[in-house]
Phi, psi and omega in degrees: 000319174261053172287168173225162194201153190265186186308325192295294178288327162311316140336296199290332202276290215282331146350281173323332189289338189301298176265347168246166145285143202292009168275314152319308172294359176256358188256330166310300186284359187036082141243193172235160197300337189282330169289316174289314199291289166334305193302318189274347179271314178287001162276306196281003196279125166072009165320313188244154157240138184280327171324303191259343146314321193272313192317310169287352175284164178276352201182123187201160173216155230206102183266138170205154212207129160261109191249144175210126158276109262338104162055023197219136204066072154327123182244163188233129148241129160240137170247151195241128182228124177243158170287162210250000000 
């Protein structure tokens, strides 16, 4: 429960993450998917501001999507899609 893991290992975790699922990617890495998950959220939290992301373009639509895994975590996807 107070395990501890280094900088190192945190890389490599979110690594994992790139090409499997967090339920794969926690049996590679021997954790729990919920451990990957909480990792990953704290990397990405307050990572973009959508404001200063957003400001030059002329013109975009702006998609979000509700995910729920067998009924459980609710995920948010939101994607920004603009003409070229």
């Amino acid at each position: 429960p107070r395990a501890r893991r280094t900088e190192r290992a945190e890389v490599d975790w979110l690594e994992n993450l790139k090409d499997r699922s967090f339920r794969r990617a926690a049996e590679v890495v021997r954790t729990s998917p919920g451990t990957l998950r909480r990792l990953l959220l704290k990397q990405v939290t307050n990572q973009v501001n959508i404001e200063e992301a957003l400001k030059d373009l002329p013109a975009f639509a702006l998609s979000i999507d509700e995910h729920s895994f067998r009924g459980q975590d609710m995920m948010i996807t939101v994607t920004c899609v603009w003409p070229e």
